[in-house]
N, C-alpha and C positions, 0 to 999 in steps of 0.2 A: 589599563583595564577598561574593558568596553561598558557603554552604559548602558543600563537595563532597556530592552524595549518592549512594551506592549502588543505584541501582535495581533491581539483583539484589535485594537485601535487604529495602529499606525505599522506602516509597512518596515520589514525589514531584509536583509537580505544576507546567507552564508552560505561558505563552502560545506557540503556533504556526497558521500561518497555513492555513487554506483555506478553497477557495470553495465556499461555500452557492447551492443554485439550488432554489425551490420549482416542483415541476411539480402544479399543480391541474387540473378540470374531469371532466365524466361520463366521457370515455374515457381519462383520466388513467393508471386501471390496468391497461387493454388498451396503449396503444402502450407502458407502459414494459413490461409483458410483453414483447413484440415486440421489445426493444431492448434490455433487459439480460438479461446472461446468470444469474442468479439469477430465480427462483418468486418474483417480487412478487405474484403474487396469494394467496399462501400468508401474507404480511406481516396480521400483529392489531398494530391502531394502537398506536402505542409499540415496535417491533420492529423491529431494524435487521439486514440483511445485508449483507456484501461482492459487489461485482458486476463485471462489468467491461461497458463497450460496446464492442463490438467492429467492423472493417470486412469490407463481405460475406466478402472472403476470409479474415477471421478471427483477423487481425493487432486489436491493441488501439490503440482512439483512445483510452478513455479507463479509469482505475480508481479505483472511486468508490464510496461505502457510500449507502446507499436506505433511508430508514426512512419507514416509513406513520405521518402522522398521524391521517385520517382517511379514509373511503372513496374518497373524492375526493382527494387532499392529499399529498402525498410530497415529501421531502427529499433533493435529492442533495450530495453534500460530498466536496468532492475536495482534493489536494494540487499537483493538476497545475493546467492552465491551465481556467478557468472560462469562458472564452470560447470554446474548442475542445468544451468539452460540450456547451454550446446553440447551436451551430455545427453538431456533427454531430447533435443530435436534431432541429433543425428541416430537416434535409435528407429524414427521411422524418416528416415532420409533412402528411400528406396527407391531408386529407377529414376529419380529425382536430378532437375539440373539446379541446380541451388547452392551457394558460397554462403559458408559461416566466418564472419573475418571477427574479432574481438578488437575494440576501438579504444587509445588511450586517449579517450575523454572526460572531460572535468567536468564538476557542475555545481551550478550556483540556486540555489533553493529561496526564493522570494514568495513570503510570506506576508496575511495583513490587507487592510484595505488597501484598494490602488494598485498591488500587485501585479494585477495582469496589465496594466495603462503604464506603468514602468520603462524606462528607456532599457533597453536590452541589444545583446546583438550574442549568436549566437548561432550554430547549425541546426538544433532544435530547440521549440518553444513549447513546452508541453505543459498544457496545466493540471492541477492538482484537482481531484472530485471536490475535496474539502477548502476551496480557494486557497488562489497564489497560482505561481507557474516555477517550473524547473526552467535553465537557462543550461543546456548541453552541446559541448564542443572542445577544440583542441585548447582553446582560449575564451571561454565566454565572457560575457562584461555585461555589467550593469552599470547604471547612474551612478554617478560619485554623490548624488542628493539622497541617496537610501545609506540611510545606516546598517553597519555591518552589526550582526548576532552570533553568537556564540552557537555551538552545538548545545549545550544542555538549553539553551532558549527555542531553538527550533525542534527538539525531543519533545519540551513538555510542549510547544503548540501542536506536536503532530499526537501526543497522546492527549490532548484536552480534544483535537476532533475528529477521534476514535478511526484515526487512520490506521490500518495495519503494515507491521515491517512483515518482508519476509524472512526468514531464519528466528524470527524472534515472535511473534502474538498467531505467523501462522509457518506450518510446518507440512512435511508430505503426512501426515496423517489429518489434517484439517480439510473437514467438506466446504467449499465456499457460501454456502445459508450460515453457519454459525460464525463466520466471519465477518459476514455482513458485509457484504461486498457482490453480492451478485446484481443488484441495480446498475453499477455502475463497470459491468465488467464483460458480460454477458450476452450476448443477442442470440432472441428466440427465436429469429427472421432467417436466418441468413442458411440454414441449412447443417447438417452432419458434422460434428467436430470430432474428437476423440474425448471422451468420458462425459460426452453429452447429456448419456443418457439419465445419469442420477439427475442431475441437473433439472434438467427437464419433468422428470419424475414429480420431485418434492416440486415443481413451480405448478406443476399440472392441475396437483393434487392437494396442494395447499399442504403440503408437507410439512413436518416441526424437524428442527434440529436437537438434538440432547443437549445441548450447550452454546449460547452467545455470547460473544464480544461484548464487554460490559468496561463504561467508564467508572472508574474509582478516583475517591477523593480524600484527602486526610490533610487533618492542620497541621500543620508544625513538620520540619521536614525528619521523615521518616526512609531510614534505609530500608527497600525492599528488594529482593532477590527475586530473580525468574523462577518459578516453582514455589514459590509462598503462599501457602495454603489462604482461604478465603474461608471462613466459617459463620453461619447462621446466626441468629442472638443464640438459638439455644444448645450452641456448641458441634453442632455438626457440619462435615465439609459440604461443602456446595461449589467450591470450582480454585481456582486456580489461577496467579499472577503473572502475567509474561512480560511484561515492561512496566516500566515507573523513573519517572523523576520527578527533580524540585522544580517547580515554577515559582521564582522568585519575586515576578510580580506578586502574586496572591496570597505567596507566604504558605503554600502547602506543598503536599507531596501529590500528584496524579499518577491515576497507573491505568493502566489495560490486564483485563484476565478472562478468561473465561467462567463464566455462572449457569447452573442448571438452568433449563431453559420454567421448572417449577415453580423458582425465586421469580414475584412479580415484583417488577421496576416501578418505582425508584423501591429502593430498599434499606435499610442500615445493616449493616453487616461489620464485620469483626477483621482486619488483617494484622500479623505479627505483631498480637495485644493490643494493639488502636482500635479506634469503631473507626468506619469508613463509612463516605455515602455511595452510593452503589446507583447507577440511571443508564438506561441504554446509550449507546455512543449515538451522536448528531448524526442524522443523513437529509 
């Protein structure tokens, strides 16, 4: 049985699962210009950003980190479904000289202080917005001096810092403002992407979203389900729970859901008969 670690504290390191997809070929770094919403052509090989692909109207198909290998050569790595991203990018693959190859790559999730100063060795080193680095390749490896974590340990450190999954806290009907994710995902510089334009809209204009990404917290470990209502004190809905586990460190239950954007933070709020505390997620 593995021993508890702290992730606040002290670094540690687990396997977790997603999908690698190499996009190669001459117009390689023009259509993914075109198609993700981060400055890939601003990427020096070795350099990873967060991105999202979006649909014309600007809703997310997909969220996913893009690192340049070389001129030609890019890595995309997602948590969501891998067949949905080269799904939607060979939809506008038109006239286009561009190879979608799917990579059986593993990867090793180090999380905590220290994380990214970690001994590692691996084909991609990609870090996390919310600190740590992914370690992606056929074989990755880290230090034998990091302790190995469990998945439900690196679940609730990725929902204590309000990181979103894909398939799970966001979906193809999810605008990226209410996900909270367009600071670290986004570039307003770089020129025309596909479903730019909402985007750019609500940034323009200072736009509001109906609904944000909201961390929740509850003592005692509490089973919650995707689709767990979230109600007000005085009994009315106000949003909606899309992941939770136990963090055993602190002895509660954490969760991620969506909250009218009306509900001011921090809040006390109600889920499946617990009160919960309710605060925007860290950025």
């Amino acid at each position: 049985m593995m021993d508890s670690v702290d992730l606040s504290t002290t670094v540690g390191a687990g396997s977790t699962d997603r999908g690698v997809l190499a996009v190669t070929g001459p117009d390689a770094e023009e259509f993914l210009q075109g198609q993700l919403s981060q400055d890939v052509a601003a990427l020096i090989p070795g350099q990873s950003a967060w991105s999202l692909i979006l649909q014309p109207q600007g809703r997310i198909d997909a969220f996913v980190r893009v690192t340049r290998q070389r001129d030609d050569r890019f890595v995309l790595d997602t948590d969501g479904s891998l067949e949905q991203v080269i799904a939607r990018l060979q939809r506008f693959m038109l006239r286009t000289d561009v190879t979608l190859e799917p990579l059986n790559w593993q990867c090793i999730a180090l999380r905590g202080p220290g994380a990214a100063e970690a001994a590692v060795a691996g084909e991609v080193i990609g870090p996390v917005p919310t600190g740590g680095v992914d370690v992606l390749g056929p074989a990755p490896a880290v230090s034998k001096d990091v302790p190995t974590v469990d998945s439900e340990t690196l679940e609730a450190h990725r929902i204590r810092c309000g990181f979103p999954r894909m398939g799970v806290d966001i979906d193809d009907r999810t605008i990226p403002a209410e996900a909270e994710v367009v600071a670290f995902t986004v570039s307003f510089t770089k020129g025309c992407f596909t479903g730019q334009e909402l985007v750019a809209r609500m940034d323009s204009r200072g736009g509001t979203a109906p609904r944000y990404l909201r961390l929740l917290s509850m003592e005692g470990r509490v089973g919650l389900a995707s689709g767990e209502p979230i109600t007000g004190a005085d009994g009315a809905d106000i949003g909606t729970v899309t992941s939770a586990a136990w963090d055993a460190i602190a002895g509660a239950t954490v969760a991620l859901g969506y909250i009218k954007r009306a509900v001011e933070m921090p809040a006390e709020v109600r889920v499946a008969g617990c009160s919960a505390h309710a605060a925007a997620v860290p950025r």
